[in-house]
C-alpha positions as CSV (number, residue, x, y, z in Angstrom):
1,X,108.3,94.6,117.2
2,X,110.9,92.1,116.3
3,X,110.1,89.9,113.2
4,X,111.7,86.2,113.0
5,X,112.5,84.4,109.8
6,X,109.6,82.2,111.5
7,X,106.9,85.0,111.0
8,X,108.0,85.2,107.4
9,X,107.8,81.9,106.7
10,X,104.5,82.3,107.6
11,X,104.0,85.2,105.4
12,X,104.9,83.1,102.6
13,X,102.8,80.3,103.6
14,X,99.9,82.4,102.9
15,X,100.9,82.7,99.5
16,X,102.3,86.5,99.5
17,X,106.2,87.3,99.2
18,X,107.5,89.1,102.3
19,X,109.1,92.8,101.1
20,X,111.7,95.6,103.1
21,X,111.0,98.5,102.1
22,X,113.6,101.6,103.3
23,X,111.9,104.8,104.0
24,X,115.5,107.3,105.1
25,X,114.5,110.2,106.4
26,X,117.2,113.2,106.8
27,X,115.5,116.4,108.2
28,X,112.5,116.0,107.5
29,X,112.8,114.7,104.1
30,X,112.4,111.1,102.7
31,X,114.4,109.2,100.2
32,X,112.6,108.6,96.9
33,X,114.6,106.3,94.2
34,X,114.1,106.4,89.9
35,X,114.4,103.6,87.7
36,X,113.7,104.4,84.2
37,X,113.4,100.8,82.3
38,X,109.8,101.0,84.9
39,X,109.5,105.0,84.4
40,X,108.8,104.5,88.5
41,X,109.5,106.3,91.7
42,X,109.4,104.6,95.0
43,X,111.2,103.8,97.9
44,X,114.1,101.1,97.4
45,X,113.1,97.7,98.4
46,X,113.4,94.0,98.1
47,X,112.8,90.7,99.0
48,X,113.5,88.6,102.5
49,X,115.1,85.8,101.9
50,X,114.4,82.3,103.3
51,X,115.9,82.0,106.7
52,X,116.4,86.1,106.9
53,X,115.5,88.2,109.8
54,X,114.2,91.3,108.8
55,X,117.7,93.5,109.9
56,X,119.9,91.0,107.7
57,X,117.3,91.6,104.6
58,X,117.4,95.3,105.2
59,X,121.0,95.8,105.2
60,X,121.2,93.0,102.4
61,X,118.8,94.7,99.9
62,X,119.5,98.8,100.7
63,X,123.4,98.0,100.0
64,X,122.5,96.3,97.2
65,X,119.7,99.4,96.0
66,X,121.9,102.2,97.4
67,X,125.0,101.2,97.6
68,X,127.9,100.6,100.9
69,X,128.6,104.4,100.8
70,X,125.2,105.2,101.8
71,X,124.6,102.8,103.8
72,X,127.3,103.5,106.2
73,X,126.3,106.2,106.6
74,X,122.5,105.2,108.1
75,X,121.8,104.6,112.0
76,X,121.6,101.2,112.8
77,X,118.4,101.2,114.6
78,X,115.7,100.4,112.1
79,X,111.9,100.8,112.9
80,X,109.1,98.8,111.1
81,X,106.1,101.4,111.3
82,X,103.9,100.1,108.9
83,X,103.1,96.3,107.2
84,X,100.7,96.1,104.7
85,X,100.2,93.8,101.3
86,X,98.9,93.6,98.1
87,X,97.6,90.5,95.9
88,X,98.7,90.9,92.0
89,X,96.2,90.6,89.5
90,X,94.9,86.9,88.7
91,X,97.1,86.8,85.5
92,X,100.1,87.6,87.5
93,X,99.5,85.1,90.7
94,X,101.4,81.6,90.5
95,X,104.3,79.5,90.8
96,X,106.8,82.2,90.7
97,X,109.4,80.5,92.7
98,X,108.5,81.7,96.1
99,X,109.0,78.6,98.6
100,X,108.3,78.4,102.4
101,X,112.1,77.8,104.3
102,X,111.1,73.8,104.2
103,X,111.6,74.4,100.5
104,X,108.2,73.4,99.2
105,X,106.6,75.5,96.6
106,X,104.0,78.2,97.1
107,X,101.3,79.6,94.9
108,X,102.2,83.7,95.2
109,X,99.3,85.6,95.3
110,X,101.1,88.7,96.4
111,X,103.6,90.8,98.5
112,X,103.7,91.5,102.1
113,X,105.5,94.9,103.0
114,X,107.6,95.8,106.1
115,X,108.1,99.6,105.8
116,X,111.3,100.7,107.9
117,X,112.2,103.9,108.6
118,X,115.7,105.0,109.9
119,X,117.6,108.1,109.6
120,X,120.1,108.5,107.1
121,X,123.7,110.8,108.1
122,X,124.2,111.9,104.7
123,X,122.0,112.5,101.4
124,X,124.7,111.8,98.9
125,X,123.7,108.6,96.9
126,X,126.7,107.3,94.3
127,X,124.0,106.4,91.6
128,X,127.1,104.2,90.1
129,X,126.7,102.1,93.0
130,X,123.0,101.8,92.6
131,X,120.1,100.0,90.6
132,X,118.7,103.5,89.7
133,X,118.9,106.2,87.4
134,X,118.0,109.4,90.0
135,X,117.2,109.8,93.3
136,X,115.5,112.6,95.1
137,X,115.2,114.0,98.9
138,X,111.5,115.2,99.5
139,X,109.5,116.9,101.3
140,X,106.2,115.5,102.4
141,X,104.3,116.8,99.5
142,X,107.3,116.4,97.1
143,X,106.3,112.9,98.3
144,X,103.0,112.6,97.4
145,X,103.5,114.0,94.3
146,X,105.6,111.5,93.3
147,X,103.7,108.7,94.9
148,X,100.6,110.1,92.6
149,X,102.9,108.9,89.6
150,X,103.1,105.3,90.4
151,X,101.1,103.5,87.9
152,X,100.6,100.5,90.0
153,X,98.1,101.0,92.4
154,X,98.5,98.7,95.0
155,X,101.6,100.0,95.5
156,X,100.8,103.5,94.7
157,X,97.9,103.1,97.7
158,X,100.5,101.8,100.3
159,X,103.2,104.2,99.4
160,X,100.8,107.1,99.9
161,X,99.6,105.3,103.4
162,X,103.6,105.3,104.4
163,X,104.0,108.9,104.0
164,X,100.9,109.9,105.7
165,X,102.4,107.9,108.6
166,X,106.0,109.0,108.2
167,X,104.0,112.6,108.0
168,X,102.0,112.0,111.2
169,X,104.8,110.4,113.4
170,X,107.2,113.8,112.7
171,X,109.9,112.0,110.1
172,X,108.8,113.9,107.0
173,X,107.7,117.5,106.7
């Protein structure tokens, strides 16, 4: 399915930040990223920008999380095999500088993720070019295991959702 800056816009309207979230997959593995200042593993993602399609926020954020050596290294064809979003605690909803492509302000309740897998050419990540601290190819229960450590469980649900997907479709084993 192709996704237009339009249907984002949309996405924000509702209140919840649209999210790409890169799911590489080399034989049968999956890409798993650290950051330590959050003591968190997950998939590297970010934000689509106002005005983005979702192939120009993909290749914006992962070169930005993993660096131009890695990504050159990635097929081109992207996949989005799963959407799904979460609402933040009440404390955390607000005025948080999210804005519909009109410019006009919108209470964020929340993040909408696009989960895209593609296949990645090579597993060598140059962590100097990166916004992490390790990074890890695993299997699918390699996977889980670390998705079990993810202390926010919105995001902990959906990332465990992803692999069981990624499992059932053949990409991770």
């Amino acid at each position: 399915m192709q996704f237009t800056p339009r249907d984002f816009d949309e996405v924000r309207k509702q209140g919840f930040r649209p999210q790409v979230v890169g799911c590489f997959v080399n034989e049968g593995k999956i890409l798993f990223v650290f950051k330590k200042a959050h003591e968190l593993w997950q998939f590297p993602q970010g934000g689509i920008n106002n005005h983005e399609t979702l192939d120009q926020a993909f290749r914006r954020e992962m070169t930005e999380e993993l660096g131009a050596i890695f990504m050159a290294g990635v097929n081109k064809e992207i996949n989005v095999f799963y959407e799904d979003q979460m609402e933040f605690p009440s404390v955390k909803q607000g005025n948080i500088g999210l804005q519909t492509d009109a410019g006009e302000e919108v209470f964020m309740k929340g993040k909408k993720y696009f989960f895209v897998v593609v296949a990645a050419d090579q597993t060598l990540v140059e962590l100097a070019e990166t916004e992490f601290d390790e990074y890890r190819w695993t299997n699918f229960n390699q996977s889980l295991a670390l998705a079990d450590t993810i202390y926010q469980t919105g995001k902990q649900r959906i990332t465990i959702k992803a692999l069981g997907l990624l499992k059932e479709d053949g990409y991770v084993s």
